[in-house]
N, C-alpha and C positions, 0 to 999 in steps of 0.2 A: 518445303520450307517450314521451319519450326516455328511454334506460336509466337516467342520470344524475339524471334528477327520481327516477326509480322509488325511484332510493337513498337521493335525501335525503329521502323522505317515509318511509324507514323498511322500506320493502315487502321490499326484501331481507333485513332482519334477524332477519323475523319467523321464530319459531322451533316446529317444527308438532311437535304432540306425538306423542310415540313410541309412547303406548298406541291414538292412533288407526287406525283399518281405514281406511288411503286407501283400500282397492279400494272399501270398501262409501261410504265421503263423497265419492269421485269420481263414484258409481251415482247417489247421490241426486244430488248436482248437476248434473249429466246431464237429470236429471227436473226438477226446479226450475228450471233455465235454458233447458231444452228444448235441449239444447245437443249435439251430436257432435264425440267426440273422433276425430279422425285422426291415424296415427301411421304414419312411412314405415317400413321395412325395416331402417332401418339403426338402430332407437330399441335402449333398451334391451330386453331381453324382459318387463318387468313393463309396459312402456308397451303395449308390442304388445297384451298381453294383456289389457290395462282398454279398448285404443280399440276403437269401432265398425265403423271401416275401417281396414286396412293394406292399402301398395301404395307405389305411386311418386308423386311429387311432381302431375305431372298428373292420373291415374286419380283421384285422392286429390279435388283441385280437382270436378272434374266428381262424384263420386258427392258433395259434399256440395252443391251443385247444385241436385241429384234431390232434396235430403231438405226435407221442411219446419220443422227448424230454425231458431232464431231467431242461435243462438252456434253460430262455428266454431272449436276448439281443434283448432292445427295443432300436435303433435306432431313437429317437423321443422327446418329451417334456413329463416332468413328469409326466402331467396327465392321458398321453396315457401308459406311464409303469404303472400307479396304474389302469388302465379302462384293462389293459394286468392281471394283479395282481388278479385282482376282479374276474376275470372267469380264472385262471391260480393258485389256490390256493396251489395246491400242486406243483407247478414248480420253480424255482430261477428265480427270475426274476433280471438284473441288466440293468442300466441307464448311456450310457460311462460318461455322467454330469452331478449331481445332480442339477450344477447351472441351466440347462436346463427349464424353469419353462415356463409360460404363460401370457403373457399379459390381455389376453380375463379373464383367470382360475384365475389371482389375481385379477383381479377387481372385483372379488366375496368371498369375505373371507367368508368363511360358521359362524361364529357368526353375522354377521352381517346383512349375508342375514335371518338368523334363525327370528332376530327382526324384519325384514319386514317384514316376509311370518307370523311373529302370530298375527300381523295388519290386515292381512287378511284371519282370518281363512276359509272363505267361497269359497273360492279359488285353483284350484289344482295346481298344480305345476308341468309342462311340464320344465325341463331343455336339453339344448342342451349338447350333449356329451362331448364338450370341455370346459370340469367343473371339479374341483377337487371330490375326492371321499365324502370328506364333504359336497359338494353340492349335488353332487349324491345321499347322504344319506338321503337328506333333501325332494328331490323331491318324485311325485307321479310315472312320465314316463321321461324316459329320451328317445330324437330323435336325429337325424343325420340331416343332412343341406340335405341329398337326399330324408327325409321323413318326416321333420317336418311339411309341410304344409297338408298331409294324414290324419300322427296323431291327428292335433288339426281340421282338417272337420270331424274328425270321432265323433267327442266328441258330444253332445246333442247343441244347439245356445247357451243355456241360462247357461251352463257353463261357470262360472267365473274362467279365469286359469290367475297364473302366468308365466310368459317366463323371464325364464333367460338361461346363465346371457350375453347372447349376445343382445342390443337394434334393430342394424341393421339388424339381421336376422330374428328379432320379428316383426319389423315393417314389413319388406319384407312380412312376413307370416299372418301379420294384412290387409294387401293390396290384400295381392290375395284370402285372404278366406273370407275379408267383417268382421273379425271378430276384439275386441277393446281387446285385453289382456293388463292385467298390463304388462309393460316391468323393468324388473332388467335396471339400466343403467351403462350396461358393455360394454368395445368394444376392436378388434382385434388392435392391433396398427398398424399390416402389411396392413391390408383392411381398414381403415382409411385415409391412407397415402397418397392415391392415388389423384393426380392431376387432376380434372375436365378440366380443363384448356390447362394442358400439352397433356393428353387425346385425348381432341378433333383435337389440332393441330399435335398430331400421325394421327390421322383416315385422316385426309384431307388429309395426305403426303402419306399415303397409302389407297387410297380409297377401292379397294377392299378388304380388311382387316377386317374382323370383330372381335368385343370387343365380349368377352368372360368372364364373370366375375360371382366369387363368391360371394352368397346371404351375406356374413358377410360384403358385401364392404357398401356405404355410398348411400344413394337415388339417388343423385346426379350421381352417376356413372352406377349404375343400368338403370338407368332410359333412359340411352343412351344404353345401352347394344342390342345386337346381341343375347344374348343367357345367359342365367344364372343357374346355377348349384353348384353340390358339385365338389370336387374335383374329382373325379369320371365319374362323370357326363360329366365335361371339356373332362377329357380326353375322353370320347366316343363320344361327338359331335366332337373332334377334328381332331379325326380317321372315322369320319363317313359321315361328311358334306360334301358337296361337295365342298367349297370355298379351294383357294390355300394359306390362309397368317390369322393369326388371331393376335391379340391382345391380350394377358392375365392378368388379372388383379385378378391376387392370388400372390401367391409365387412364386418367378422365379427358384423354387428347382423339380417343377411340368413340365417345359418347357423341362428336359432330357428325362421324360418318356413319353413328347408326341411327343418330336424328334425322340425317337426309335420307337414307334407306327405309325408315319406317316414322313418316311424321305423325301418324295417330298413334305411335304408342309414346311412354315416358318411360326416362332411363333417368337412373339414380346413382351417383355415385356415392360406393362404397365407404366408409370413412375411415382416416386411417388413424393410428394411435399414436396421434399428436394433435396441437391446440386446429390445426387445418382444417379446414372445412373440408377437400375434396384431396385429393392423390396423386401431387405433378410428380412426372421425372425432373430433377432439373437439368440433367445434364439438357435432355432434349430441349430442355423452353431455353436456353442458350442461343438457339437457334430464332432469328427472330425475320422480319420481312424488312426490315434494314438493312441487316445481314447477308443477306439473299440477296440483294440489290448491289452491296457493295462488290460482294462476290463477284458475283457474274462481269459488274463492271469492270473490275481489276483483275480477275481471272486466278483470285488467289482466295483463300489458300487453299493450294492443289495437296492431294494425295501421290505421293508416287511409293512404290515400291521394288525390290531386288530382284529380281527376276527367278531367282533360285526359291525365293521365298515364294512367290505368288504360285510356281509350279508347283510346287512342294504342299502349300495351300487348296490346292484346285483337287490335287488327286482323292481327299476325303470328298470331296462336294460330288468329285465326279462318281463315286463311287456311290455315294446315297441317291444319285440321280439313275445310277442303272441299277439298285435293288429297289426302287421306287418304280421305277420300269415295267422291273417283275415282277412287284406286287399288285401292279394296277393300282398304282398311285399316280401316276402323270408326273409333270416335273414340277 
């Protein structure tokens, strides 16, 4: 169902009363729908805190997978509920906001990319995860920001590949393998944002603080970095290093679950380059524990998708799951 009927059937007006305990009418509907909530990294911290899984967009997919659930409430941005959908075929999948969308995911509309990629037919097409299922469908392998640089050394030199549709994580990945891929010229709006400037005059004010940043951010920020990773990744250098104070330059929705992994250190968000104090996504803060509530209550709004499509979809996923396989990457 499209966001637009959603509205005129009234669904968004509904107004959830204040005396209610979401956590405790989320628990129960939970139980009554047999249902798991997932909720990425970047949610707010009350979402973190209600879902059954937190993680990244794929981990996320695959442990609900594992479960015997009947409903999957993706706590996240659309294209993580249709990447949940793709390998959840037979599950319900619903999305507390359809508005929820992607900045990095729209800057690739699948017709658009379809006319670049048959310019190049000579060309495979590695896309990064955080792509709509159109894109997915278009590609050879799809990777993760924790393995794309694995996946494209595994490949022969003289393979010509496209990367989309993120540029900064292409470049980052064109830098440390030596290798020259076409890059799609996509990008995250969150990991763009970020202050060079502002940045450095953070690190001086806290010198022992190290920057911590996401491969999708800009060269310029990287290139001062301490450590660079998925989201993932963050958080287990963060819980693992030995430093007392870091710097994050991702999503400031990633700083509660490294607050609870490591309560004696401090984490600082990054600042970005605008009047902001700190560096939301918004599409993700769309997503609220109202929402989630409503959700689940009303069982809308569902994801569904074609069937030709989610197949079509699946085959890059499955493919980066059996060279992940062989590299001794696990899934």
């Amino acid at each position: 169902m499209k966001y637009d009927e959603l509205e005129q059937k009234g669904f968004l007006d509904i107004e959830v009363d204040p005396a209610l305990d979401l956590f405790e009418e989320i628990a129960r509907l939970k139980k009554e729908r047999n249902a798991v909530v997932l909720a990425h990294y970047y949610q707010e911290p009350d979402i973190q805190d209600i879902a059954d899984y937190i993680g990244d967009s794929l981990g996320l997919a695959q442990k609900a997978a594992k479960t015997q659930a009947d409903m999957i409430v993706f706590a996240g941005v659309h294209f993580m509920a249709e990447t949940a959908k793709i390998l959840n075929p037979h599950k319900k999948l619903l999305l507390p906001d359809l508005r929820a969308g992607c900045s990095l995911s729209d800057s690739c509309p699948p017709e658009l990319f379809k006319s670049f990629k048959d310019k190049h037919p000579d060309h495979l097409v590695i896309s990064y995860i955080n792509c709509s299922a159109g894109i997915k469908a278009l590609s050879d392998i799809i990777c993760t920001s924790s393995n794309a640089q694995l996946i494209v050394e595994s490949l022969p030199k003289q393979q010509k590949i496209i990367f989309a549709p993120d540029k900064n994580l292409g470049a980052y990945i064109n830098r440390k393998s030596g290798r020259n891929m076409l890059l799609w010229n996509g990008a995250c709006m969150v990991h763009e944002i970020f202050s060079l400037e502002k940045i450095t005059r953070l690190k001086q004010r806290h010198r022992d603080a190290k920057l911590i940043a996401h491969p999708e951010c800009e060269e310029a920020v990287l290139r001062i970095a301490d450590f660079i990773g998925s989201t993932t990744q963050l958080l287990k250098f963060a819980e693992t290093d030995e430093a007392s104070s870091y710097i994050v330059a991702t999503e400031t929705g990633i700083l509660h679950s490294m607050q609870q992994n490591a309560p004696g250190k401090t984490f600082i968000a990054a600042p970005p380059d605008n009047a902001c104090a700190c560096n939301n996504c918004p599409h993700m803060r769309l997503n609220t524990l109202e929402k989630l509530y409503l959700c689940m209550k009303y069982e809308l709004p569902e994801i569904t998708m074609d069937e030709d499509l989610r197949i079509a979809a699946k085959k890059p996923i499955d493919r980066m799951l059996e060279l992940s396989s062989q590299l001794g990457l696990g899934g």
